[in-house]
Phi, psi and omega in degrees: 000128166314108182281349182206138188229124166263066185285108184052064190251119175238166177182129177201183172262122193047223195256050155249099173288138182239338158229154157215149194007068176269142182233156189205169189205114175246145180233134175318148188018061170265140172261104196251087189266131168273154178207160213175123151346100187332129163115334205303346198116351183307313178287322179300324210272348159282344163239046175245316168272014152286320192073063160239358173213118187274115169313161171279330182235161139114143162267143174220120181225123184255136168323156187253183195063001172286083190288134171242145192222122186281087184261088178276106178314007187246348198269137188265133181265137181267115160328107189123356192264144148257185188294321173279359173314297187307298179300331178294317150001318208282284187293016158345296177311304189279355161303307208279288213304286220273313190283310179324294201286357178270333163302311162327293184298309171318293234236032172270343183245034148272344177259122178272148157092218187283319199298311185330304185293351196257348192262344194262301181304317184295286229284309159305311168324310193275325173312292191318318175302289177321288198314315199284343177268023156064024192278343167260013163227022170333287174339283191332273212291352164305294142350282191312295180290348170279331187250342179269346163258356159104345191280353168287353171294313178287342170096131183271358204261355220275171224242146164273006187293330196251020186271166169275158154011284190276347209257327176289320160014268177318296200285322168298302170318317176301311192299341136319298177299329176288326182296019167033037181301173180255335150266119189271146171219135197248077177257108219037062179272014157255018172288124193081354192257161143240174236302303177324301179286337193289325171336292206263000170285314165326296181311319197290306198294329186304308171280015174270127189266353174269174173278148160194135178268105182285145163243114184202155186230020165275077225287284197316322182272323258225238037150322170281337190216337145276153203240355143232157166226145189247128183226139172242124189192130171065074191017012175267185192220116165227146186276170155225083139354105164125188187275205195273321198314303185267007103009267203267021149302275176315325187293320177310304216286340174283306201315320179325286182337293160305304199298333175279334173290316166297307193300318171272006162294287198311346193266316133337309194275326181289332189276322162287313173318293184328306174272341133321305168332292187292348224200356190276350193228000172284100148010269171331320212243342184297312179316284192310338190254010163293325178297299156276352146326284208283003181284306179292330171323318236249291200320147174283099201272145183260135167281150155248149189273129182299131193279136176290141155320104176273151180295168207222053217259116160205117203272146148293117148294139172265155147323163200288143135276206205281167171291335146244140231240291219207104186245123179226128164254132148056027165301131181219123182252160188156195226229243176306319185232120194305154201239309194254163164279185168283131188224152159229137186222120173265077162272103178288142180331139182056012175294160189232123158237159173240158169264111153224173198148181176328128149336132131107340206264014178105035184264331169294317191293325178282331171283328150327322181285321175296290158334335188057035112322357179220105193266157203274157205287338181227165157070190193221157193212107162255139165260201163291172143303106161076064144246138162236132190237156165214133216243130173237146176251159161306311174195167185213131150256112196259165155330135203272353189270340201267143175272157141356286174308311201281335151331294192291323186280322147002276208272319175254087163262035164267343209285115186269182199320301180324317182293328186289320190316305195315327200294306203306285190327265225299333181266023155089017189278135154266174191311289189264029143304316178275353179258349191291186170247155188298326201298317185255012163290150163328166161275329173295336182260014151265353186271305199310325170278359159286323190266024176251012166281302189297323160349307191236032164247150190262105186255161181222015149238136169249131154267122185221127175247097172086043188278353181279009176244163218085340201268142179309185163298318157303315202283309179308311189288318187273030183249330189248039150279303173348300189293333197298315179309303184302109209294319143009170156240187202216128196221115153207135180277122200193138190265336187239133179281004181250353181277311202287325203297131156121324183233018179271131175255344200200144152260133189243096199241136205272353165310322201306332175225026176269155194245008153303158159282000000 
């Protein structure tokens, strides 16, 4: 039996289609990673089977009594909540089930009979419900997932307002885990996380007996923990048996397979035109080239699906700087409180360095602090001479009105409207993508427009804070062909060792003077 049944599902924005009669199927303990290009629908199609969006077409039906629990790259945490504010959350439902059984318990001694009995099985159903759900050890188990995401470090009492990225992550996924749903929907949940938590998020979904469904463009963790892949691609759903690996063993060999099959149509349908042409006005030869009409009428013609734009990352250079990019003494950076010990740190013309460590422990607050968007609570941060820097953040936030274009004409308003397309087009954007608002783009296809700002400025520093998440696979390989290239220096903050290996000159690892864990 199907726990989520999906039928003939279309759906799409203005006259941009995004599903067209797509059908799905979940099955006990399937393990599922979706997958797909930015843009393709992966995130619109979780939340059309969340009923957090109405298909233009198409049914959704989940088996009943089945809590499904939603980890949305988008949920916002409200500001003035702690962290344990969140986790308590989690057990909402059961909080409604204890004021339920205390009202019960007021009015069993007022009650006789049948009402009595009726009153005692309800009241055992919900005592079983409280115990299996773990409601008399909440504290505990609150604890308990707080301390496996690292967030009793960070202090449960901390405001989420004041969180890093990776720390809200953290609290929204511990916060997921607790609701014990009987179904998981993952949409990116290693964005922000570092090498430590995706580990052990790893560990959990490999031993999860339940079904769930992943969003992820991390090939190594997508490889580690599902046992199908569902690829979204040209509005279909086509299923695949196996990791991502094997995937996309088959997905080459049919596209060959098609591609070979298109040629040799075509190379026929050209040969039959030809001999109608020729043979059509001829008396003797008017049958045989009657014949081949209709051979050509009757066929079934093969299409091949139009190749997506791949992004194009090629930085515009600045003239050389001074020979050190960042001389910082006895630097010690946070906000209310050190985040570091006093540290120094030196970084020279053309060096690539990447930063890692720990969620929270101040690898954003130090490219701020280098940037001077933030000043540091000690020490001193010098830069060089003759920098142009181009700085990518973790996120942005725009006008709910600006498009694509007016971003980019924004940051260049010499540029006319061709340039700005051209500019959009080259970071893998499509037309109507590039006419969209910023706002209802994918998350990969907004870092592609942040990072078609810096493009197409000419720098001879990069800051890059977290820039490979959201991003596809296509988009991930050429950024780091890109970096490899770029004669410049490099500052980035980056969780992943198979993006950084190759183009790193130097690793910084920010533990060593955090003073956090």
């Amino acid at each position: 039996m199907s726990i989520l049944d999906v039928e003939k599902l279309s759906h799409g924005f203005g006259d941009r289609a995004i599903f067209e009669d797509v059908s799905f199927r979940l099955l006990k303990g399937e393990h599922i990673g979706l997958v797909g290009a930015n843009g393709e629908g992966k995130s619109t199609f979780m939340n059309i089977i969340t009923g957090k969006l109405m298909p233009d077409e198409g049914k959704v039906t989940w088996a009943k009594g089945v809590k499904v629990g939603y980890l949305d790259q988008h949920t916002v945490l409200t500001p003035g909540q702690t962290i344990k504010d969140v986790l308590k959350n989690a057990f909402a439902d059961l909080f409604v089930m204890e004021e339920r059984m205390n009202e019960i318990c007021d009015k069993m001694g007022e009650a006789d009979g049948s009402a009595l009995d009726e009153m005692l099985e309800e009241l055992g159903v919900i005592q079983d419900t409280l115990a299996s759900h773990d409601f008399y050890i909440i504290d505990s188990k609150i604890d308990e997932v707080a301390r496996a995401f690292g967030l009793d470090s960070v202090g449960i009492d901390k405001d989420v307002d004041q969180l890093s990225g990776g720390q809200r992550s953290k609290v929204l996924l511990a916060k997921l885990l607790l609701e014990k749903p009987d179904i998981l929907l993952l949409d990116e949940p290693t964005n922000y996380l570092d090498a430590e938590h995706i580990e052990w998020l790893s560990r959990y979904l490999k031993e999860y007996e339940n079904a769930f469904i992943l969003i992820s463009h991390d090939i190594p963790f997508l490889n580690d923990v599902i046992n199908l892949i569902y690829h979204m691609d040209n509005r279909e759903l086509n299923r695949y048996v196996g990791n991502y690996d094997r995937f996309m063993e088959i997905y080459e060999a049919k596209k060959a397979q098609l591609e070979a099959a298109y040629n040799k149509q075509q190379q026929e349908i050209d040969e039959l035109k030809d001999f109608v042409a020729r043979n059509k006005a001829r008396v003797a030869t008017r049958n045989m080239a009657m014949s081949r009409q209709k051979k050509l009428d009757k066929m079934e013609v093969i299409e091949l699906a139009k190749e997506k734009p791949k992004p194009e990352f090629n930085f515009k250079e600045y003239r050389a700087a001074s020979k050190y990019i960042v001389v910082a003494k006895d630097l010690v950076i946070g906000y209310d409180c050190p985040l570091s010990k006093p540290v120094d740190i030196t970084i020279e013309r053309g060096e690539k360095v990447f930063l890692r460590g720990s969620n929270g422990i101040g690898k954003t607050t130090l490219l701020k602090s280098i940037l001077g968007i933030i000043k540091p609570l000690e020490g001193t941060v010098n830069l060089g001479d003759y920098l142009s820097l181009g700085y990518f953040e973790q996120e942005v936030k725009y006008d709910k009105n600006t498009t694509c274009i007016q971003a980019i004409w924004d940051e260049f308003p010499s540029f006319t409207q061709y340039e700005v397309r051209a500019a959009l087009a080259k970071c893998g954007l499509t037309t109507k993508h590039i006419e969209s608002l910023v706002r209802v783009l994918s998350g990969g296809e907004a870092a592609k427009v942040r990072l078609c700002k810096i493009i197409n400025r000419e720098t001879n520093v990069l800051i890059l804070d977290e820039p490979t998440n959201h991003l596809d696979v296509d988009a991930k390989e050429e950024l780091k062909r890109a970096l490899k290239a770029y004669k410049g220096t490099i500052i980035c903050v980056c969780h992943e060792p198979e993006f950084y290996e190759g183009v790193a000159t130097r690793i910084m690892d920010c533990s060593e003077w955090a003073l956090r864990a």
